[in-house]
C-alpha positions in Angstrom: 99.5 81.4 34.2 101.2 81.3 30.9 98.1 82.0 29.0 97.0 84.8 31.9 100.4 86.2 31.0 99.7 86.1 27.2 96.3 88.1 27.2 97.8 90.9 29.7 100.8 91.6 27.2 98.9 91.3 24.1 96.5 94.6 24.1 97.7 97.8 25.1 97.6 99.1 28.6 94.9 101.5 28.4 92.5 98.4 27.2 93.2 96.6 30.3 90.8 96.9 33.0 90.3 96.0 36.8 87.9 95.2 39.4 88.0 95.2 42.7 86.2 92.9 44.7 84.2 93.3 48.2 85.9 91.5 50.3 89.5 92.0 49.0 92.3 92.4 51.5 95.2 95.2 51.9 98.0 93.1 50.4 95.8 91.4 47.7 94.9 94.5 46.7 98.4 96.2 46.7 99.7 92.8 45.1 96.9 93.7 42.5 97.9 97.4 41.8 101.8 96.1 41.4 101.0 93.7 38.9 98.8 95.7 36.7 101.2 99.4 37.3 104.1 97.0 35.7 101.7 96.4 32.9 101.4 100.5 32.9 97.7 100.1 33.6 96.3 102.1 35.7 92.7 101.1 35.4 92.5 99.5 38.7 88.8 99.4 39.8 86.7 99.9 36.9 83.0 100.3 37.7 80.3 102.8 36.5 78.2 101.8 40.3 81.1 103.1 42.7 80.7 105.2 45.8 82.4 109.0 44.9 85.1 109.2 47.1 88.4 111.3 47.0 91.3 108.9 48.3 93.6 111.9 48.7 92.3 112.6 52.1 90.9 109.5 54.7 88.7 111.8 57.0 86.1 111.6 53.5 86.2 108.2 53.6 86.4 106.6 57.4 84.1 106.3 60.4 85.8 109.1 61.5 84.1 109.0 65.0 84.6 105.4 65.4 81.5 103.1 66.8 82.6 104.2 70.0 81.7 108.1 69.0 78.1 106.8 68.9 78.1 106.6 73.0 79.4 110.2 72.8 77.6 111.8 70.4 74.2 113.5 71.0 72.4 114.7 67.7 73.1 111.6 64.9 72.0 112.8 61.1 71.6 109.3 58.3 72.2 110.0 55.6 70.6 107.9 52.8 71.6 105.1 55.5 69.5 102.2 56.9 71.9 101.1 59.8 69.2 98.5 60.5 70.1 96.8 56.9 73.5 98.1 56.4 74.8 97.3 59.9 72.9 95.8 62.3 75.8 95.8 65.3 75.7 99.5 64.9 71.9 99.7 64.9 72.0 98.2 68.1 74.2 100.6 69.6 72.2 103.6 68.3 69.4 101.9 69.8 71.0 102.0 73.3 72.3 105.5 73.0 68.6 106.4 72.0 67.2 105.0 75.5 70.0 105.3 77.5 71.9 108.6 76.7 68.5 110.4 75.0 70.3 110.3 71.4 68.4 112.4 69.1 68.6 110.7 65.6 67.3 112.7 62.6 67.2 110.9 58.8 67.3 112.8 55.6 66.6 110.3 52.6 63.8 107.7 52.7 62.2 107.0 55.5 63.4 103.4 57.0 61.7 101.5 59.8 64.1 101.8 62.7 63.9 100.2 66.3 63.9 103.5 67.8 62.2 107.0 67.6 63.8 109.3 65.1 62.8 112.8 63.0 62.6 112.4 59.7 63.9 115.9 57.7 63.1 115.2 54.1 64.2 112.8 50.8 65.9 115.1 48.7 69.2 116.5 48.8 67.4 119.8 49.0 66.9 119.3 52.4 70.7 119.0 53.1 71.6 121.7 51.1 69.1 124.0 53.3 70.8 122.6 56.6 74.7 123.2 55.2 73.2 127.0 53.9 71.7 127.3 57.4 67.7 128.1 56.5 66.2 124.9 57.2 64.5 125.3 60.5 66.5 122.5 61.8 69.5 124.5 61.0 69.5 125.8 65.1 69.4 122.6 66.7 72.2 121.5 64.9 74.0 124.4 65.6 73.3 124.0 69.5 74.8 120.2 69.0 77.8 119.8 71.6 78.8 116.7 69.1 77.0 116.1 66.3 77.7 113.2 64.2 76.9 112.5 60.3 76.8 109.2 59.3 76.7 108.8 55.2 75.7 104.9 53.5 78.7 104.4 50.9 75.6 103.3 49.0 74.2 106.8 49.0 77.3 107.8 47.4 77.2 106.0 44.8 74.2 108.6 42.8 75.0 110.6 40.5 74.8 113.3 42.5 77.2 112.4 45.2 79.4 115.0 44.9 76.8 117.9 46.0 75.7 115.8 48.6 79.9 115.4 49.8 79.4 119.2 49.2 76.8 120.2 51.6 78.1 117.6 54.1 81.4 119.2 54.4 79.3 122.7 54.5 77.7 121.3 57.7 81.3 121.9 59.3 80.9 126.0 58.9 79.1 127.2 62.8 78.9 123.7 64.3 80.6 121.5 66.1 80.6 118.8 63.4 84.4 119.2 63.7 85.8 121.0 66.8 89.6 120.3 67.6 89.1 121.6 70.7 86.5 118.5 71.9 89.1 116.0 69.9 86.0 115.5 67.4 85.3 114.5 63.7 81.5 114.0 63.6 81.7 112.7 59.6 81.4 109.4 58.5 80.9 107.2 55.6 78.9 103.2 56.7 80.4 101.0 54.3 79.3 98.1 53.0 82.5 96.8 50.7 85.9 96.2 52.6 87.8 96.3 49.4 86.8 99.4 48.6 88.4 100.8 51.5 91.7 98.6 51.3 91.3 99.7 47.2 91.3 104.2 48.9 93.7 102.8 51.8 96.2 102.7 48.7 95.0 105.5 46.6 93.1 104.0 44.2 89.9 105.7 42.8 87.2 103.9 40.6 87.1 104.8 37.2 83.6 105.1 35.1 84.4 102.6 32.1 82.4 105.5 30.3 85.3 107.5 30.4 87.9 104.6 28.8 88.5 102.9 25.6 86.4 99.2 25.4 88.4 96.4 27.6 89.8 93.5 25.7 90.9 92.2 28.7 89.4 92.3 32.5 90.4 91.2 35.7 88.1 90.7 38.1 89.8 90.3 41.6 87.5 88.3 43.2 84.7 91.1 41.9 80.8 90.1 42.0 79.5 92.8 42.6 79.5 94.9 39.4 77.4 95.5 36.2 77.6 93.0 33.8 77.1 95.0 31.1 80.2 96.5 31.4 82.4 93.9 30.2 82.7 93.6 26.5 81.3 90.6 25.0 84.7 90.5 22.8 86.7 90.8 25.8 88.8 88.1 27.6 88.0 87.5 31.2 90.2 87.2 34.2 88.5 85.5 37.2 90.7 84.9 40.5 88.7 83.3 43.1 86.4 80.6 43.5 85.1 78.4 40.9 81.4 78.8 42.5 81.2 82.4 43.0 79.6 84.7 40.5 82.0 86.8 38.9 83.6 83.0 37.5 80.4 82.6 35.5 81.5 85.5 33.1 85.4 84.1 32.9 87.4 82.5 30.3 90.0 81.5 32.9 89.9 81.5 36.3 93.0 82.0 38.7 93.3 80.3 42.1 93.0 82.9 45.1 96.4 83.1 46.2 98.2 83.6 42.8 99.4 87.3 43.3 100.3 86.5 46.5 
């Protein structure tokens, strides 16, 4: 702890950096954000390989529809999204709504093999962008939708075009029924595959490109495996706090035990 304490305090703020890891939880995460805003850090979750998401509002980030919304729902777009991989619980649900409610499931990204029938749009986001502008000849169906759902991989987002593609989703909203207060709906959703990062937006924190900051002396990886290693500076002294075995404690100079912020 003492020697923790002596590498946070030695190197200005701005050459302090964070990660968050998958599997974090809501009060290790807010523990997290106290410690390193008393530090006046505010380089919480530093990764160049983060989904794009704007924490300001949840409806851009949430399974708005809830799994539930799947039973109700009876056009389903994936987007970049392999529920098959991704999620296999909800795979299975799609796959009953397909045989038992006549779901109509479209995909727009690669084609992925799916236990169940679906129409496959296109790869690019050129295709989305002709749906949201209305002149692909899809554009109708989706407009006849009584509550059409989109459902976004978290890994899709993390291109480097994800904002145009958050773009001409929310453009999907203009003459359907994507949204529709009067039906109680909110046919967007994002399928994610890191629970941290949704504890990490749950609190208003945003990933930062370490692109975009001076080079880390020190870094703290909260339980984090799953970044780029090239990232962290080879000069730079490394925070680990979790397990001794897991990966993220193969690039650390001192590892922390799991509870400590707690």
């Amino acid at each position: 702890m003492k020697l923790a304490a002596e590498k946070l305090t030695s190197v200005p703020a701005d050459q302090i950096q964070g990660k968050i890891g998958e599997f974090s939880d809501l009060e290790t995460v807010q523990a997290f954000k106290d410690l390193m805003n008393r530090l006046n850090c505010d380089n919480l979750d530093v990764r160049s390989n983060a989904p794009y998401f704007n924490a300001d509002f949840r409806n851009q980030y949430l399974m708005n529809s809830i799994i539930t919304g799947i039973d109700d729902t009876d056009l389903l777009i994936l987007v970049g999204c392999n529920p098959k991989f991704e999620n296999p619980v909800l795979n299975a649900r799609i796959k009953k709504a397909v045989s038992v409610n006549g779901l109509e499931v479209v995909v727009i990204g690669s084609a992925p093999q799916l236990p169940y029938n679906y129409l496959h749009l296109g790869n690019s986001t050129e295709t989305l962008k002709q749906l949201a502008e209305g002149t692909h000849p899809f554009s109708e169906k989706l407009k006849a939708a009584d509550l059409p759902m989109v459902l976004v991989s978290s890994l899709a987002l993390e291109r480097s075009d994800a904002p145009a593609l958050m773009n001409y989703i929310n453009q999907l909203q203009k003459d359907t029924n994507l949204i529709s207060e009067e039906d109680q709906w909110n046919g967007f959703n994002v399928l994610h595959s890191n629970v941290g990062k949704i504890n990490a937006l749950e609190l208003g924190i945003t990933s930062k490109n370490p692109a975009d900051l001076p080079p880390a002396k020190v870094v703290y990886l909260l339980g984090a495996d799953n970044f780029r290693h090239e990232e962290i500076p080879e000069d730079s002294f490394v925070i680990y706090q979790g397990h001794t075995g897991d990966e993220g404690a193969y690039y650390a100079d001192l590892i922390l035990p799991t509870s400590i912020l707690s």
